[in-house]
Every structure is written in structure tokens, then in C-alpha cells.
C-alpha positions in Angstrom: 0.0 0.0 0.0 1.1 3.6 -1.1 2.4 5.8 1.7 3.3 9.1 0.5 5.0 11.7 2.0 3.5 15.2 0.4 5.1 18.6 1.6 3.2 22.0 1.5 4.8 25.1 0.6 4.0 28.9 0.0 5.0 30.5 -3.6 4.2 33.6 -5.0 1.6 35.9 -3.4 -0.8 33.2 -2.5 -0.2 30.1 -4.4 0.3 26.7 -2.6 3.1 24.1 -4.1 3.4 20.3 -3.3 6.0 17.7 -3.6 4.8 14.1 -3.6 7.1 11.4 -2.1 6.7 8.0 -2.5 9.8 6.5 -0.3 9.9 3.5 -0.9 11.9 4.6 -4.0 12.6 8.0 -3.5 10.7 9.1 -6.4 9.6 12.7 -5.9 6.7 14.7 -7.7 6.1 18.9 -8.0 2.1 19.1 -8.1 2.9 22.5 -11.0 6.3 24.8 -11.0 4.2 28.1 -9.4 8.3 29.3 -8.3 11.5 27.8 -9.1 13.4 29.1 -5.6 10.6 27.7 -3.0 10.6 24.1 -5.0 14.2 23.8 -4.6 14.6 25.4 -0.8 11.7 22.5 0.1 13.7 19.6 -2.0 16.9 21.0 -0.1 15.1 20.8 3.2 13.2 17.2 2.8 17.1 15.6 1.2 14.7 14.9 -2.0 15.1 14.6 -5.6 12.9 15.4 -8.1 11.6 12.9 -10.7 8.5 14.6 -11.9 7.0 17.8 -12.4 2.8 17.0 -12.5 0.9 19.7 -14.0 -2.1 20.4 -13.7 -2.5 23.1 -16.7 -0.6 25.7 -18.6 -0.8 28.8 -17.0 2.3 30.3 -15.7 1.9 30.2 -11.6 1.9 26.5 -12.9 3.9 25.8 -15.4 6.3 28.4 -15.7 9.2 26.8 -13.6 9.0 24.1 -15.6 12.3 24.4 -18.0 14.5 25.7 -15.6 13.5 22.6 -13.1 14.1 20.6 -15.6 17.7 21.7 -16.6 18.5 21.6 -13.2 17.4 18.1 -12.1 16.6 16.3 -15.3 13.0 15.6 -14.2 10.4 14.1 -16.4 7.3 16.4 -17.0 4.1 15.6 -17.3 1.0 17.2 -18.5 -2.3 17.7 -20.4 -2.3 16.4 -23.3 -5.4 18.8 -24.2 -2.6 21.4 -24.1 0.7 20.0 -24.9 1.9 22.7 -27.2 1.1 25.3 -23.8 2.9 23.0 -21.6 6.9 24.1 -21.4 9.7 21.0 -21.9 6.8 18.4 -21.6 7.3 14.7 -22.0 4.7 12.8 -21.5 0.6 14.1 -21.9 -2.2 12.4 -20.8 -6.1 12.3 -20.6 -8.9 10.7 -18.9 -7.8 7.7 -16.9 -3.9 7.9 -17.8 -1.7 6.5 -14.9 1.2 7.9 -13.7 3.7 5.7 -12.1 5.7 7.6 -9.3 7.6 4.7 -7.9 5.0 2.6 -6.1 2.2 4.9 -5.9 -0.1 5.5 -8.7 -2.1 8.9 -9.7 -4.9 8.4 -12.2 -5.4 11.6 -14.2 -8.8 13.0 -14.5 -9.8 15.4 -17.5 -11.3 18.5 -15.5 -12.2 21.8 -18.4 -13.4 24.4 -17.6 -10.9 26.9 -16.4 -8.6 25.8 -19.0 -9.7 24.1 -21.9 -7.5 20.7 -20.8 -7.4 21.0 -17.0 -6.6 17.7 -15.4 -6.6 16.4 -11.7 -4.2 13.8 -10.6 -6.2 11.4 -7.9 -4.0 9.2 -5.8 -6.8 7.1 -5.0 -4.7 4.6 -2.5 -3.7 7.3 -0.3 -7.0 9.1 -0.6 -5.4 12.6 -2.1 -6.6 14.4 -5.5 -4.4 17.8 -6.6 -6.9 20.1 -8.5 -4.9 22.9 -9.3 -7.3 25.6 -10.1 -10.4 23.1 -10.7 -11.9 23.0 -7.2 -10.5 25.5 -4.5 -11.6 25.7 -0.4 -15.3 27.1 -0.9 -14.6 27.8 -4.6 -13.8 26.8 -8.4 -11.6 28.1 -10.9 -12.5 31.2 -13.1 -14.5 30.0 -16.3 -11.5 31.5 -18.6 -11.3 28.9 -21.6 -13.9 26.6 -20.9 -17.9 27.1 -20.1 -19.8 26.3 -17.2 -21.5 23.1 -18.4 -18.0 21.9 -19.0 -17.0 22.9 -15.5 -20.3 21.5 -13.8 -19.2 18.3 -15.4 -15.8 18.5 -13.8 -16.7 19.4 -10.5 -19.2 16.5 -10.6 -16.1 13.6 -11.3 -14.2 15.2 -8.1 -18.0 15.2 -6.0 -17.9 11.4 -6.8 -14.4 11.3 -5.3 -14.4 9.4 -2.0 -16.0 12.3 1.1 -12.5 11.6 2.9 -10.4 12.4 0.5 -7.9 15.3 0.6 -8.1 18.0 -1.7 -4.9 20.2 -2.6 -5.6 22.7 -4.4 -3.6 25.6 -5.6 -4.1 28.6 -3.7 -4.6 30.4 -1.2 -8.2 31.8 -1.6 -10.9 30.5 1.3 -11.3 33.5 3.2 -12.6 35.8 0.3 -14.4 32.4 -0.9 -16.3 32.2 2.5 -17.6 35.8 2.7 -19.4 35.1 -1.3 -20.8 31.6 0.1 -22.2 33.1 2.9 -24.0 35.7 0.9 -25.2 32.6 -1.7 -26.0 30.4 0.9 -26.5 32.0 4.4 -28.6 29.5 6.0 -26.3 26.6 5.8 -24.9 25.9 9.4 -22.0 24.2 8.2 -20.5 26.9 6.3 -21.4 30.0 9.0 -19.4 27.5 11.5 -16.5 27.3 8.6 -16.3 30.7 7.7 -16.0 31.5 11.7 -13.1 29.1 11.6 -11.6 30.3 8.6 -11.4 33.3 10.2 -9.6 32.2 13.0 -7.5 30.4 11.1 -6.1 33.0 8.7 -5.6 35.5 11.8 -3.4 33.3 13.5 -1.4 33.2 9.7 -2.7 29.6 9.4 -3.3 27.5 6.0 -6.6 26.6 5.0 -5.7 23.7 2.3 -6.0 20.6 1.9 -9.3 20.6 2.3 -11.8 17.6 1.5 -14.4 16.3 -0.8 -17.0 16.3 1.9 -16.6 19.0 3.5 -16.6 20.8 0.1 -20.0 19.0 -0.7 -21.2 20.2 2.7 -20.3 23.9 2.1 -18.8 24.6 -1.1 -21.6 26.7 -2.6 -20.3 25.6 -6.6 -21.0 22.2 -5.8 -24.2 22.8 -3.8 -26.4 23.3 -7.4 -29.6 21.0 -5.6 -29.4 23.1 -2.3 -33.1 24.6 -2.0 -31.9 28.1 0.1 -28.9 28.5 -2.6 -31.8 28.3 -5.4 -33.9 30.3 -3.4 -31.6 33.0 -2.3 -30.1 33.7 -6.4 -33.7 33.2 -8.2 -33.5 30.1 -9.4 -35.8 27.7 -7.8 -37.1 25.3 -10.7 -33.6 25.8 -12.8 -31.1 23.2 -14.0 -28.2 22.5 -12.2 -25.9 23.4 -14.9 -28.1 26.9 -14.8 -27.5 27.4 -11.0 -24.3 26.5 -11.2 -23.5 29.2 -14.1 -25.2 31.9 -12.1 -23.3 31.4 -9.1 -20.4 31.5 -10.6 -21.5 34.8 -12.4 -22.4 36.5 -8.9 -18.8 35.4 -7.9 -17.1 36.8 -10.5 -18.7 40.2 -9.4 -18.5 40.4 -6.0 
């Protein structure tokens, strides 16, 4: 059985990165390149190597360490195949139910659009972790820039049927600001006004709030809430389509 190791870094201004370790053979994964310096100060500090870079999709706070990782450690890359000509130095792209070997542990890739048009997720469904990138965030999803929101609904629906206990990295560091819109979405959920409160707490005490995980997304994650009757209620849309409520909410959140 998989055991892997996965480290947790800041980059940039909020961006999360990740190493996976498997050690049983020392293989070592970056979930995306957000910042060369931060990747290399973490494998310094955990005595790791790295084997692969794992990315998620092509833009920069992702990708864009990519090259100069590579040079450096002679890493194999990995990446969308939907957008292999966007993906710097890659060497291997995959789709929808692709595995990745890294050593013994294995990540299935799942096709996720909608923020880019060739998004994936890679789940590592043995040790109960999925890295999103920009798919699924704490209390939010990923901007609609390339893809549209039936696309995205459709996504976000493959990581709902994810196992509830399992982890969720995802790429940033955006929960606060993604609490105050759910409340005003979805006011009457319990769950969230008790998360928000200890999100709060959380961030003033300049503490992380990812991972996260799938049910506790499902339970307060207003983009994956579509069929929750105050949601409907509280933007209009009582008798719409889930695809529709979904679109709408994502609308009021770009604006707010």
C-alpha cells in the first residue's frame, strides 16, 4: 500500500506548491512549477530529488518553472495532453484515466475543463489525495477563462464522486474571500457559517486553510451545492437546471 510523504509550501503571493514522495523509491513529484526558488529550498530541506514535475494546466503560476527545473534536475514532466503545445519541456501528456507511475504509488489523471480548456486532476486514490490545481479550490472553483460552465459543472461533478475523505490540494490560497461570497449565496447553511468563523480564525493566527476535503466541500462549497433549495432560493432560481445554477453562481462570484 502507497504511503506518500506530500510537503506543502507557499509561492508567489498566495499560491500553494506540493511535492509528492513516495519513499519507498525515492521518487519525488512537484504538483505545478508556481516558483522555481521555493521548490528547490523545500527539496533541499526534505534531502529529496525530483523525478517529476505534475501539471495540472498551462498557466504560468503553474507551469512556468517548468524548463529551468528541468535543466537543473533532469526531471520528467508531465501534462495535459489537451494542451501539450502550452505546456513548457513536456514529456509525457495524458487524458482521462492515464496513470502515472511515481515509484510505487499511482495517480490516475482525470480530465477537468473548464478553467482551461484541458485541465486535469491527478487522484491518488490509494492514499485518498486528488491535486486540483485551479479546478476545485476551499469554498470555490476556478474562473471560467477557456472553458464554459456546463464543462466545469461536469468536472466538478467527477471530483463530488471522489471518495468524502479524501484530501483535496488545491492551488491557492483563496478561502477567506471564498467564504464571505458563500455566505452571501447560501446564508442558511450551518455548516458553512461554523466554517467561515473558523476560517477566520484560522487566517488570523497566519494559518493555511488547504487541503481541504471532498466532503466538506460537498457540505459547504456553494459551486457544488447546485440542488441546495436556500442556494436556489436565495439567487432566483428555484425550478432551474443544475448546470443553470451553477452558471449563475459562478456569475455573482465573479462580481462580487
Amino acid at each position: 500500500m502507497s504511503k506518500l510523504e506530500i510537503h506543502q509550501f507557499e509561492a508567489l503571493k498566495d499560491n500553494y506548491g506540493y511535492l509528492v514522495h513516495e519513499p519507498s523509491t525515492g521518487a519525488t513529484a512537484a504538483i505545478d512549477t508556481p516558483e522555481v526558488a521555493p521548490i528547490l529550498k523545500a527539496l533541499d530541506a526534505k534531502g529529496w530529488k525530483l523525478t517529476h514535475i505534475l501539471n495540472t494546466h498551462h498557466h504560468f503560476d503553474h507551469a512556468g518553472g517548468n524548463a529551468e527545473l528541468k535543466a537543473k534536475t533532469g526531471c520528467m514532466i508531465v501534462g495535459p495532453k489537451g494542451e501539450r503545445d502550452l505546456i513548457p519541456d513536456i514529456d509525457r501528456a495524458v487524458g482521462e484515466g492515464d496513470i502515472i507511475e511515481l515509484g510505487a504509488a499511482r495517480a490516475r489523471v482525470i480530465e477537468v475543463p473548464g478553467h482551461t480548456r484541458g485541465h486535469i486532476a491527478y487522484s491518488f486514490g490509494e492514499d485518498h489525495v486528488v491535486f486540483v490545481g485551479d479546478t476545485l479550490f476551499a469554498l470555490g472553483c476556478g474562473r471560467l477563462f477557456e472553458g464554459t460552465a456546463e464543462q466545469m459543472w461536469t468536472s466538478l461533478g467527477k471530483l463530488m464522486a471522489l471518495p468524502d475523505d479524501t484530501t483535496v490540494y488545491c492551488a491557492h490560497e483563496y478561502t477567506q474571500s471564498n467564504a464571505r461570497f458563500a455566505l452571501s449565496v447560501e446564508p442558511q447553511n450551518a455548516a458553512l457559517v461554523s466554517r467561515a468563523k473558523d476560517i477566520d480564525a484560522k487566517r488570523a493566527r497566519g494559518e493555511w486553510t488547504v487541503p481541504t476535503t471532498i466532503g466538506l466541500e460537498k457540505a459547504t462549497n456553494p459551486f457544488l451545492r447546485a440542488a441546495s433549495p436556500d442556494l436556489r432560493e436565495t439567487i432566483g432560481l428555484i425550478n432551474a437546471t443544475d448546470v443553470d445554477v451553477f452558471a449563475e453562481t459562478r456569475a455573482r462570484k465573479d462580481k462580487f
